[in-house]
N, C-alpha and C positions, 0 to 999 in steps of 0.2 A: 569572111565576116569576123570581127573581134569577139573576141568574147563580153558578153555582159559584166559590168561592177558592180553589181549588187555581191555583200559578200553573203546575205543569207544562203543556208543548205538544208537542201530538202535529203531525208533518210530514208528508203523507201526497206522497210523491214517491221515484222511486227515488235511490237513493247512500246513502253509508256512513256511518256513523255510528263514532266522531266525524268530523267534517270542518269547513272553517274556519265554515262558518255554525253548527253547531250549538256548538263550541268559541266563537265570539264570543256568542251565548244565552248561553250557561251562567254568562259571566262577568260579564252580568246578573242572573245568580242563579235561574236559570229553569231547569230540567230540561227537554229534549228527546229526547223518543220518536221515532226516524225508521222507518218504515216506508213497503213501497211494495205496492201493489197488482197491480201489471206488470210484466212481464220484458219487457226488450225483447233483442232478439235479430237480426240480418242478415237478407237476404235474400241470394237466392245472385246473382251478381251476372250481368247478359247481356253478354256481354263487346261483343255485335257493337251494341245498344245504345248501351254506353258510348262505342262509338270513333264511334258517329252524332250522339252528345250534345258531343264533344267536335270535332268536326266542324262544325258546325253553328252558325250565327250567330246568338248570343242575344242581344237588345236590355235584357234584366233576368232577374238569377237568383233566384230568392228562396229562402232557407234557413230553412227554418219552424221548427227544432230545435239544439240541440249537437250532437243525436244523427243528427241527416239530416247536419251537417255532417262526426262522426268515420265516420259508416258513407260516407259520400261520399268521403272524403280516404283512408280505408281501400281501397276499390274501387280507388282510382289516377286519381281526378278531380284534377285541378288543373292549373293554369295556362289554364283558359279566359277566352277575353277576352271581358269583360262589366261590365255596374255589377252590384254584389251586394248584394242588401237580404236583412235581417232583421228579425222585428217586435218585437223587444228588444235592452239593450245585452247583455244574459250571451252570447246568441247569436251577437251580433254579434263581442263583442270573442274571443269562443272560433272561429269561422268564421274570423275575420280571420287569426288562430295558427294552424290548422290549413291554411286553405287557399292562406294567403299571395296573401291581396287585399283591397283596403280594403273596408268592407262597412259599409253605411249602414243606419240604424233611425230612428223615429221618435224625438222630443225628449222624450217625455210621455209619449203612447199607448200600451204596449208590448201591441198587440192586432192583428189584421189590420185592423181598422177604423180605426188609427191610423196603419199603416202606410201605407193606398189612403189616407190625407189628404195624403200627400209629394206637391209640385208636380210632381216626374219623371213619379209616376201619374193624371196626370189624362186627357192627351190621347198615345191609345196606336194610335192607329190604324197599321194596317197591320204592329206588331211581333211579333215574337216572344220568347215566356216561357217561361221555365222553373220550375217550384217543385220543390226537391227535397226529398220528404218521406217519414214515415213509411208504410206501408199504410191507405189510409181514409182519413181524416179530415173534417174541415170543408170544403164546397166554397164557402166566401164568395169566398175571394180570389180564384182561378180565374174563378169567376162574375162579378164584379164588374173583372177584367182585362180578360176579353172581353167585357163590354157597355160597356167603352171603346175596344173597338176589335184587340187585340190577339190573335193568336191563342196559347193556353197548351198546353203538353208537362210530363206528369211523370214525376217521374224518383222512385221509391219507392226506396229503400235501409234499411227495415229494418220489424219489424213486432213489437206490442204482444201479450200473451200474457197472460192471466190468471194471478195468483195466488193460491190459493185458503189461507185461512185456519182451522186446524182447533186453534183453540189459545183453549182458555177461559180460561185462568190470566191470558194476555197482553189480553184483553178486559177482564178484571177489574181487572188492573195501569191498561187507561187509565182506568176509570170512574171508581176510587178515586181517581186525583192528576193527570188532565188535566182541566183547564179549559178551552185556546184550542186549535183544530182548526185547520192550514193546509192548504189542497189549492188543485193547480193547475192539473189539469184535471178534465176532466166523468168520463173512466174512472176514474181514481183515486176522484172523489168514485160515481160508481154501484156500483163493483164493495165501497169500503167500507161503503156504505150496506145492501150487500146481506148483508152479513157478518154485520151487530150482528143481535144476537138483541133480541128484542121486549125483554127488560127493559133494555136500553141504552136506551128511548126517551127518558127520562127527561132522563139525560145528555146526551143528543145535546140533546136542546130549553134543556138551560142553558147549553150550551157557547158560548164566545164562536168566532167562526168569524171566517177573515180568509182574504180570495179574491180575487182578480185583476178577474174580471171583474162586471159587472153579469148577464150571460150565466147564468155561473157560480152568482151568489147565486140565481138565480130557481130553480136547481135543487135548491136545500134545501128540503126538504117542511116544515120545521118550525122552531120557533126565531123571536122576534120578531125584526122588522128590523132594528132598532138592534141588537141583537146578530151581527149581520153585518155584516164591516167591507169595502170595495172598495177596495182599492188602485189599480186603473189598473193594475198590472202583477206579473211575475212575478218578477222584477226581485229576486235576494238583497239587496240594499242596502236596498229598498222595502219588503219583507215584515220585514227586522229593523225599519227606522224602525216600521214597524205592530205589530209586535210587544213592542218599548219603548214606544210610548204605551199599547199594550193593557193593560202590567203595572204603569204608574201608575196609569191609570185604577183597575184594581182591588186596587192591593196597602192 
């Protein structure tokens, strides 16, 4: 099957529309759908916790979000001394703003598996770690911390909530004039997969997609490969770069 001409893109992550990425799209001539599948939302915070977190000598903090960082900086975290990694720059240089501490990412990688490639993380014996993240998630980094050696603590500061979609008119608007799909994580991409009604299949299988991880592609049930693009990251700079060659390749 060809792919579809329509050059609009749908953005599947939360935030507001307009904002400066979808404002710098558009003025390649691209229409941009943002929509988000999740609400994210606090956790209430334990205060006795925080003052054992804050207490407490961390060898590496890791900040897995913006959002682990502003619900982190919100609670009344900061100034603990530590090295602070992140596994991208957006996060990193928004941690760095908020928490006012330098805060290192991988050069390329922007995945947890790019991140455990930093020489700091090789040999961790006898440390201790912090990740502070949303509710749930991925246990790689964790896992792969301590089977270097180091023991991990986490620190949850906020949690993901379903959005449910009951709006056929807005299903019909992407069918007819988006072409390229971006998602950036695995929720965003299930919870919208779960949405479309069977006659979107169609659509979804010509859609050009463009995704961060390899992880990520595997989780598309459909669609030829080449129509799946991996960027290596989540990176706004990286998704436009992928997104300007996507709209020459097809314009």
């Amino acid at each position: 099957m060809n792919p579809v001409t329509h050059k609009a893109v749908l953005l599947l992550r939360p935030g507001k529309s307009p904002d400066d990425f979808t404002q710098q799209l558009r003025k390649t001539g691209r229409e941009c759908f943002v929509h988000s599948f999740i609400e994210i939302e606090p956790l209430p915070v334990n205060k006795e916790q925080l003052t054992q977190i804050k207490q407490k000598h961390w060898d590496g903090i890791v900040i897995v979000s913006k959002n682990a960082a502003h619900y982190a900086s919100r609670a009344g975290f900061s100034g603990v001394p530590s090295k602070y990694y992140a596994v991208g720059p957006g996060t990193a240089s928004f941690a760095c703003k908020h928490l006012n501490t330098a805060v290192s990412c991988p050069a390329f990688i922007h995945q947890s598996e790019g991140l455990l490639e930093l020489s700091e993380l090789q040999k961790l014996q006898q440390q201790n770690w912090l990740i502070i993240r949303g509710e749930g998630g991925r246990e790689l980094l964790a896992d792969a911390i301590r089977a270097r050696g180091a023991s991990v603590d986490y620190w949850e500061v906020y949690r993901r909530k379903q959005l449910t979609l009951n709006d056929p008119e807005l299903i019909q608007q992407w069918i007819s004039s988006v072409g390229t799909i971006v998602v950036t994580s695995a929720e965003q991409l299930g919870y919208f997969l779960s949405s479309m009604p069977n006659s979107a299949q169609s659509w979804l299988d010509s859609c050009q997609w463009i995704v961060p991880s390899h992880r990520l592609k595997g989780l598309i049930p459909f669609g030829q490969s080449d129509n799946i693009k991996v960027t290596g990251s989540a990176a706004d700079a990286i998704l436009m770069n992928a997104l300007i060659a996507d709209g020459k390749t097809h314009d």
